[in-house]
VOTORDREN-472169 format. One record per residue (C-alpha): x, y, z. Coordinates in steps of 0.5 Angstrom, whole numbers. Layout:
% VOTORDREN-472169
<r xx="X" yy="Y" zz="Z"/>
...
% end
This chain:
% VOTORDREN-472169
<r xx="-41" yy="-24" zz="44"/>
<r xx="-44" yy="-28" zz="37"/>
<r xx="-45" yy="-24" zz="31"/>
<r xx="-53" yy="-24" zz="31"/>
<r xx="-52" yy="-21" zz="39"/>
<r xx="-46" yy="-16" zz="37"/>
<r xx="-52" yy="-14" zz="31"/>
<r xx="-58" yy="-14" zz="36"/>
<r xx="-54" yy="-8" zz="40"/>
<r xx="-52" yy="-5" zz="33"/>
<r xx="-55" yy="2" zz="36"/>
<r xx="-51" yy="2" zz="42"/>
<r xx="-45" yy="0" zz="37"/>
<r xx="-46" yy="6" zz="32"/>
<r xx="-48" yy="11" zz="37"/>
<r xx="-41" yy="10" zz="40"/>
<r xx="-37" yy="9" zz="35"/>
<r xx="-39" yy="15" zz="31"/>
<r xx="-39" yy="20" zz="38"/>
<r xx="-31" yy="17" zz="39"/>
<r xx="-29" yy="18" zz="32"/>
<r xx="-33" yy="26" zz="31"/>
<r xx="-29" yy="27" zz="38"/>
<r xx="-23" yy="24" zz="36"/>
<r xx="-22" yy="23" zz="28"/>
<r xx="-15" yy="25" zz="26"/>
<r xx="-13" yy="31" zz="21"/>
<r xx="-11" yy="28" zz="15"/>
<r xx="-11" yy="33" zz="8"/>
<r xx="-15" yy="28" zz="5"/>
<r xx="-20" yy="29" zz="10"/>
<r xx="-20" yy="38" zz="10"/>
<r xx="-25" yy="40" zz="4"/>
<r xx="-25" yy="32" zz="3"/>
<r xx="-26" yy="31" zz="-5"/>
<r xx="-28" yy="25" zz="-10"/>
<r xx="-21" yy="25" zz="-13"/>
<r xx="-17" yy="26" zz="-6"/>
<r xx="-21" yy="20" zz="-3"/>
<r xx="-20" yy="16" zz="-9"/>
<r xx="-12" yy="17" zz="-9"/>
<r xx="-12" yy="17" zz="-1"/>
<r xx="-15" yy="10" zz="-2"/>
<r xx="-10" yy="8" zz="-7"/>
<r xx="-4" yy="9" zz="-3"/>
<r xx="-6" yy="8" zz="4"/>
<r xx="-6" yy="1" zz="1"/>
<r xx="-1" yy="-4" zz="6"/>
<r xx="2" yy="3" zz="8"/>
<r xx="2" yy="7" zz="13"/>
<r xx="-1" yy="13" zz="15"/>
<r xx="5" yy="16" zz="17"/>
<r xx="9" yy="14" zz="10"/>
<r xx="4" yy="17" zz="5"/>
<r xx="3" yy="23" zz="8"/>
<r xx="8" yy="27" zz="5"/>
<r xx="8" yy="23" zz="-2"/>
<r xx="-1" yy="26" zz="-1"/>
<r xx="2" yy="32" zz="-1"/>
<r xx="7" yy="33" zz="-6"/>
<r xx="2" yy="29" zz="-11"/>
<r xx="-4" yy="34" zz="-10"/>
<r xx="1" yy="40" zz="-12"/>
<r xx="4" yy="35" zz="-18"/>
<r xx="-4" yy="33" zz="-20"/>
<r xx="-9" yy="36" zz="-17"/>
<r xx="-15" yy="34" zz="-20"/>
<r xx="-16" yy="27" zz="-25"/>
<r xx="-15" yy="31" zz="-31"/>
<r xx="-8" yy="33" zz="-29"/>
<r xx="-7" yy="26" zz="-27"/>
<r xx="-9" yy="23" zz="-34"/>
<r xx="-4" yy="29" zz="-38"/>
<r xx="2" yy="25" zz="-34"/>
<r xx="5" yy="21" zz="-38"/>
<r xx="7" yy="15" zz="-35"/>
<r xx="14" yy="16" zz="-33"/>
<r xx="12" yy="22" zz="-29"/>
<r xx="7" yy="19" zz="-25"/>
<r xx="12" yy="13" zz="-22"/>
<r xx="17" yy="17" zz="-21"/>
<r xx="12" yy="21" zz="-17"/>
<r xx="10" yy="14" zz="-14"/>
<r xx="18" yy="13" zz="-12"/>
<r xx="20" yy="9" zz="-5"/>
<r xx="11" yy="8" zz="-4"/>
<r xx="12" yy="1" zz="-7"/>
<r xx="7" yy="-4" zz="-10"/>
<r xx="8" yy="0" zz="-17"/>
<r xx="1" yy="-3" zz="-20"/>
<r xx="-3" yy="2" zz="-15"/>
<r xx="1" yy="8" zz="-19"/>
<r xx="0" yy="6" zz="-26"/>
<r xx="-8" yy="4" zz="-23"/>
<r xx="-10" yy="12" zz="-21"/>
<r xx="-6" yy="13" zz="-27"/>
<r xx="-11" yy="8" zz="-32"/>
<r xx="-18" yy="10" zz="-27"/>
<r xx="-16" yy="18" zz="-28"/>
<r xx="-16" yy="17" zz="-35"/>
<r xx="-22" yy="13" zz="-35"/>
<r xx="-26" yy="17" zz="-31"/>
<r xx="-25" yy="24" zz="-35"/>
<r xx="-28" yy="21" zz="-41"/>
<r xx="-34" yy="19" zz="-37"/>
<r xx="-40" yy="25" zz="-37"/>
<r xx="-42" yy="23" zz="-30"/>
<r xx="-38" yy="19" zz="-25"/>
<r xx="-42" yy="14" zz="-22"/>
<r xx="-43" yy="14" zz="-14"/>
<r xx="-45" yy="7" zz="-12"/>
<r xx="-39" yy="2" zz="-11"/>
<r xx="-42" yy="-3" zz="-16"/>
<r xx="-40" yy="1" zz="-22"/>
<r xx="-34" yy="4" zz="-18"/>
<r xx="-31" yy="-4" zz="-19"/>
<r xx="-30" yy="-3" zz="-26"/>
<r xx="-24" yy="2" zz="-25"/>
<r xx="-17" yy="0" zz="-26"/>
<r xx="-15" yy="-2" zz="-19"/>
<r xx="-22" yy="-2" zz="-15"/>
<r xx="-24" yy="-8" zz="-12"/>
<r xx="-30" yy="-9" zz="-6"/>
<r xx="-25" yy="-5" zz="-1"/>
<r xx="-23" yy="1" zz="-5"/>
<r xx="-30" yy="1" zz="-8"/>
<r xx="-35" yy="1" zz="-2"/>
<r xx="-29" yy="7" zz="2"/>
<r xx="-30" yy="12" zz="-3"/>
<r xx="-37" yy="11" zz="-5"/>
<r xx="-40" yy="11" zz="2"/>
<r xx="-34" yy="17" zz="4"/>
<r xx="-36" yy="21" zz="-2"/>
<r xx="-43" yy="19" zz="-4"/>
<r xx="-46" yy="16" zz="3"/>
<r xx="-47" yy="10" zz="-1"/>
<r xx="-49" yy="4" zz="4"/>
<r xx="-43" yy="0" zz="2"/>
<r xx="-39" yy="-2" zz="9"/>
<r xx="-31" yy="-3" zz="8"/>
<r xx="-27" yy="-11" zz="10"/>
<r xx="-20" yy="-8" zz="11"/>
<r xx="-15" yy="-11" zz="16"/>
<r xx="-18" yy="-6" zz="21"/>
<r xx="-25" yy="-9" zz="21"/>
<r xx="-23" yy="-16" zz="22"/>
<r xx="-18" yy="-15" zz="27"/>
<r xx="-24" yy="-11" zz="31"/>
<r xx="-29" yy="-15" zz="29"/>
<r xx="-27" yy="-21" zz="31"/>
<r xx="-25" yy="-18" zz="38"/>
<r xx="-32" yy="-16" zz="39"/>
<r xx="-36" yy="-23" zz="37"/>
<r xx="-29" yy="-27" zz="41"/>
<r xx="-28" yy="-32" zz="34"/>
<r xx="-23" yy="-37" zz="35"/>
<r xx="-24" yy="-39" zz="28"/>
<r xx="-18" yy="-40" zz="24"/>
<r xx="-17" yy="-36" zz="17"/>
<r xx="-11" yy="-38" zz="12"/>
<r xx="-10" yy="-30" zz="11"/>
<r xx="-14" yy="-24" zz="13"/>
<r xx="-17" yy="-23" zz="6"/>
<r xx="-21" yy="-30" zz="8"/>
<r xx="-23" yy="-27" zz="15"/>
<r xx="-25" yy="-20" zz="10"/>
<r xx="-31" yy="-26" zz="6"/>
<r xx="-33" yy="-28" zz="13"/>
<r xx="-35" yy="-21" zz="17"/>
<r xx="-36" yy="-18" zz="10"/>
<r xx="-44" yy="-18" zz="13"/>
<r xx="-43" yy="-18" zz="20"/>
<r xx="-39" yy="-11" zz="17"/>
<r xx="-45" yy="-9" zz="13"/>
<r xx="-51" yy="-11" zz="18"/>
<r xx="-47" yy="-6" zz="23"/>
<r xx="-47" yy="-1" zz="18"/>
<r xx="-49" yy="7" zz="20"/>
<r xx="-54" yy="8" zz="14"/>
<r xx="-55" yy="15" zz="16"/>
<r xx="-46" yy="17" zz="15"/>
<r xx="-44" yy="11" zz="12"/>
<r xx="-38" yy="15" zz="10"/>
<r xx="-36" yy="16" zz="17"/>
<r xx="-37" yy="10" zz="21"/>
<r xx="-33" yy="6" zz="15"/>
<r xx="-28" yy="11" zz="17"/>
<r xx="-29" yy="11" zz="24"/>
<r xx="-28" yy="4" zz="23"/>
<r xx="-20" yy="4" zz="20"/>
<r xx="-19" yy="9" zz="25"/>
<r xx="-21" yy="5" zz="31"/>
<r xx="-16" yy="0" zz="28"/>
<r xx="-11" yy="4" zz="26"/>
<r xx="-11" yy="8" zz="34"/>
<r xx="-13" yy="3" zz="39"/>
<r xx="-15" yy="-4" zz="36"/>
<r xx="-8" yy="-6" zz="35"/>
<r xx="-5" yy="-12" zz="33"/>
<r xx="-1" yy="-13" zz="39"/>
<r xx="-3" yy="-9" zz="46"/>
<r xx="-10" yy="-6" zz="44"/>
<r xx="-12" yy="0" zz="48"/>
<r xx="-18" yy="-4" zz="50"/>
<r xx="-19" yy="1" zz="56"/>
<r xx="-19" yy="7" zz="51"/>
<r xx="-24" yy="4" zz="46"/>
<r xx="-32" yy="6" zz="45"/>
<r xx="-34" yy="0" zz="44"/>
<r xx="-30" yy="-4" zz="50"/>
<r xx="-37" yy="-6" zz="53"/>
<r xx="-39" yy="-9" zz="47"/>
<r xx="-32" yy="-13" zz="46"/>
<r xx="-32" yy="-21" zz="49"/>
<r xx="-25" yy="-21" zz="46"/>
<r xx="-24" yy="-17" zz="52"/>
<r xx="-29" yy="-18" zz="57"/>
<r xx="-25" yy="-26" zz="56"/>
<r xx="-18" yy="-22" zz="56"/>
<r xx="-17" yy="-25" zz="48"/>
<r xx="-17" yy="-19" zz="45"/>
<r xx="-9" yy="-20" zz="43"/>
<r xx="-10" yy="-26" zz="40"/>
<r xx="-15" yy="-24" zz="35"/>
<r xx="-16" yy="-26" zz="30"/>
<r xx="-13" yy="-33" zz="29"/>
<r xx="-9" yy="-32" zz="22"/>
<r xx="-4" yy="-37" zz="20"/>
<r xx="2" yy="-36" zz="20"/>
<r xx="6" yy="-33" zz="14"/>
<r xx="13" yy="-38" zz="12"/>
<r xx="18" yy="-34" zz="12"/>
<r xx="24" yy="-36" zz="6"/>
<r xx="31" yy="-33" zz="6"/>
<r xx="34" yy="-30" zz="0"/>
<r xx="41" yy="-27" zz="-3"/>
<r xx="41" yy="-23" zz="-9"/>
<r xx="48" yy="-22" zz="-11"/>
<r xx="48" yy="-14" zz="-15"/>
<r xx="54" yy="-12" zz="-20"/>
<r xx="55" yy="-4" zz="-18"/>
<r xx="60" yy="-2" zz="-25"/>
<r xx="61" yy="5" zz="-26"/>
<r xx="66" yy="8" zz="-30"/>
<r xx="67" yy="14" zz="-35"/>
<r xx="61" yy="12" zz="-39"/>
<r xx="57" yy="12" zz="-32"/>
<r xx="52" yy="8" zz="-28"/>
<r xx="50" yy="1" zz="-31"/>
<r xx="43" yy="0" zz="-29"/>
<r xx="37" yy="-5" zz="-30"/>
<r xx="31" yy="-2" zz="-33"/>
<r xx="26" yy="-7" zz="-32"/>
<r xx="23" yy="-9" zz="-39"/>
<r xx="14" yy="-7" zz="-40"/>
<r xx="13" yy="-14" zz="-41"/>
<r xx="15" yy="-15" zz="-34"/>
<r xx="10" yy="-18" zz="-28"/>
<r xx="12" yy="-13" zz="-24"/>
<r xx="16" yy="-6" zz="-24"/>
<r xx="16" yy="-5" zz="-31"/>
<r xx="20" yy="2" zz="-33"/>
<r xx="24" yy="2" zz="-26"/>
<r xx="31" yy="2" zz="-25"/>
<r xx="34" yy="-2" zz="-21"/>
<r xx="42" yy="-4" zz="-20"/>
<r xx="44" yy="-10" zz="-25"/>
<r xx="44" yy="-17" zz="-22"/>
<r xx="50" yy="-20" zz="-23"/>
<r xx="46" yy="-25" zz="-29"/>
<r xx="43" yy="-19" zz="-32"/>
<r xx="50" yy="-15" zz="-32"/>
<r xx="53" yy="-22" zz="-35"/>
<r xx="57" yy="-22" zz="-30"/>
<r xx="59" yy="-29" zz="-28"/>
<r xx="63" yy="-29" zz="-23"/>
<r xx="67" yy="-24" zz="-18"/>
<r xx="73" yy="-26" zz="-14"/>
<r xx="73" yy="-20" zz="-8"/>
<r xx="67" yy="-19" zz="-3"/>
<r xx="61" yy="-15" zz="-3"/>
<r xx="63" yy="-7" zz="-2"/>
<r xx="56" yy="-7" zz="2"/>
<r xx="51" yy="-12" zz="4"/>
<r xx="43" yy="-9" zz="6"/>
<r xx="37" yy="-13" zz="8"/>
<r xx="30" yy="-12" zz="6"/>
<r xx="23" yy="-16" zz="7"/>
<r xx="18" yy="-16" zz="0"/>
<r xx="12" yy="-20" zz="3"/>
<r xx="14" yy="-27" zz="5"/>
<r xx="21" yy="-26" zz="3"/>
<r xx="28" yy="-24" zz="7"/>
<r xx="32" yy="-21" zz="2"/>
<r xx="39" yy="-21" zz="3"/>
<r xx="42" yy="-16" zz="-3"/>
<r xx="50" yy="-17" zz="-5"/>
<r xx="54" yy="-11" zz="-9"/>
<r xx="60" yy="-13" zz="-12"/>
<r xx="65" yy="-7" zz="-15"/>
<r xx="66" yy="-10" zz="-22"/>
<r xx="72" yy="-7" zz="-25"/>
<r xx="69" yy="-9" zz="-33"/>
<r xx="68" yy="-4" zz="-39"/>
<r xx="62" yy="-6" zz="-43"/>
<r xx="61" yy="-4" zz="-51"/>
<r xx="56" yy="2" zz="-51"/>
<r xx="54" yy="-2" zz="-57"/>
<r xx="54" yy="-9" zz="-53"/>
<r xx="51" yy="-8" zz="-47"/>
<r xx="46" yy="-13" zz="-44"/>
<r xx="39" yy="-14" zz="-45"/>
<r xx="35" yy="-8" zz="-42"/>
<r xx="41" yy="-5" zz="-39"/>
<r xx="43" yy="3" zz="-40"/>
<r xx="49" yy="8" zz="-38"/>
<r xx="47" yy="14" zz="-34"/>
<r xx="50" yy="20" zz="-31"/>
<r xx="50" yy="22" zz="-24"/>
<r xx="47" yy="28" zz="-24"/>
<r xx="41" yy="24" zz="-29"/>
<r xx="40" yy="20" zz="-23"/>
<r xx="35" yy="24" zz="-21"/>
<r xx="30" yy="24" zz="-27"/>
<r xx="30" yy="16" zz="-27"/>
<r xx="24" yy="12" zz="-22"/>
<r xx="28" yy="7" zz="-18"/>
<r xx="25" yy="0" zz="-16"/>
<r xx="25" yy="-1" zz="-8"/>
<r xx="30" yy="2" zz="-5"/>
<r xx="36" yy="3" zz="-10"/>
<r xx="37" yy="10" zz="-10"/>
<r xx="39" yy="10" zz="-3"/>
<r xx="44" yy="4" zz="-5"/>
<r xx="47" yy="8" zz="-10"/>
<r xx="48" yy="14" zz="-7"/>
<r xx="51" yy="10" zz="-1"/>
<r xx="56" yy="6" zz="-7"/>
<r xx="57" yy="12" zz="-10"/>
<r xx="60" yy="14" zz="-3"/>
<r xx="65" yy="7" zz="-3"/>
<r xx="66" yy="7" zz="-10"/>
<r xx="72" yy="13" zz="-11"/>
% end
């Protein structure tokens, strides 16, 4: 079906929608006695993370910082150790700035225009917390909305990247959007995706909208959309595990860095100044990061560094210290497993 059919049969569509989704909407905390502030940090970390993952992280971070104003008290070390093991530690430091700004504000704005000038906001988290907490009629482009989307026009086209495809349908998901609960159709909308519109085996039988769907009706659905395909490139990153009476050296990633900044992560071997090991890894682990198949190498060095020359953004920790540090990825878990190898 067309975009300008698929929106000629936009009641049909809205009223199916919105039924399914009041029957069915799963209950997440964010949703029970919704809030601007529980939005807005469901948001952020529902980024590129699963439902099920950032559950328990919603629910420790609410009792840690309940509101905007207790978030902006913490400083910036709690709030990353509070984001441990989320990942894509730029969201954190984001709500971090935006709770910051918003407590200085006499009103907080509700249309997502304005709501873009947040650290960390862009059209997406915009038009989600604008239209769940204020009905403003911003429609959402998410991975859900153009997998759906394309499935019901049946669009062969082929799109670089899934943020591309989102310029594309970004008016088809506007024209389509339920003015009365914009809220809960953009809602209705990631559900959908989220539930039954999967990336692979689509529960078309399942789904509200199957009569409108010509993806479906074609027997393509899986298909879409047509993405292109992502060149996976291997990597191996050796680690220096060095542990003795001074401790645990670890790496702590300096401010200036692109990424991670203030997170701790068991040494390379060229940050360690180590520059070559004889003996084989004591434990190997794989790992993926976007495009990227990382191999991570850790080799038992017996070497005593001078507490005064230790290399650059290297520190000696305790043990029983671990605990208080914010970690990078998964490195606490490796360090408790070398701690179990290494007597």
């Amino acid at each position: 079906m067309p975009s300008d059919l698929l929106v000629q049969k936009r009641q049909k569509f809205q009223e199916n929608l919105i039924n399914w989704y009041d029957a069915n909407a799963r209950d997440l905390p964010w949703r029970e006695k919704p809030s601007v502030y529980k939005t807005v940090v469901s948001e952020f970390m529902l980024q590129q993370t699963q439902v099920k993952t950032v559950l328990p992280y919603f629910d420790a971070w609410l009792k840690n910082y309940p509101n905007f104003s207790e978030l902006a008290a913490a400083t910036e070390d709690q709030v990353l150790k509070s984001w441990e093991g989320l990942g894509y530690y730029s969201r954190a430091r984001n709500l971090h700035k935006l709770a910051k700004a918003i407590i200085k504000l006499e009103e907080m704005p509700t249309d997502s225009k304005n709501w873009q000038a947040f650290p960390g906001i862009g059209p997406y988290a915009a038009a989600a917390v604008c239209s769940i907490s204020f009905n403003d009629p911003s429609a959402v482009v998410d991975g859900n909305v153009v997998r759906i989307l394309s499935r019901l026009t049946a669009d062969e086209n082929e799109y670089k990247s899934s943020t591309d495809a989102a310029k594309v349908y970004r008016q088809l998901s506007q024209d389509l959007l339920n003015l009365d609960r914009a809220g809960d159709h953009n809602q209705a909308m990631m559900e959908l995706g989220a539930t039954l519109c999967h990336k692979q085996k689509p529960q078309c039988l399942l789904c509200p909208v199957n009569e409108l769907c010509q993806g479906s009706q074609q027997g393509i659905a899986e298909e879409l959309p047509k993405l292109n395909k992502i060149k996976i490139e291997k990597k191996t990153v050796d680690r220096a595990w060095i542990q003795n009476e001074k401790g645990i050296l670890l790496y702590k990633i300096p401010q200036n860095a692109s990424r991670m900044k203030g997170l701790h992560e068991i040494p390379t071997l060229e940050q360690a100044k180590i520059s070559n090991v004889a003996d084989s890894p004591i434990l190997e682990r794989k790992r993926s990061i976007t495009k990227y198949r990382i191999t991570e190498r850790f080799f038992d060095i017996e070497q005593t560094l001078h507490p005064t020359k230790l290399p650059e953004n290297c520190i000696w920790t305790n043990p029983q210290d671990l605990k208080t540090l914010a970690f990078s990825g998964p490195h606490r878990r490796w360090i408790e497993e070398l701690i179990q190898i290494v007597p």
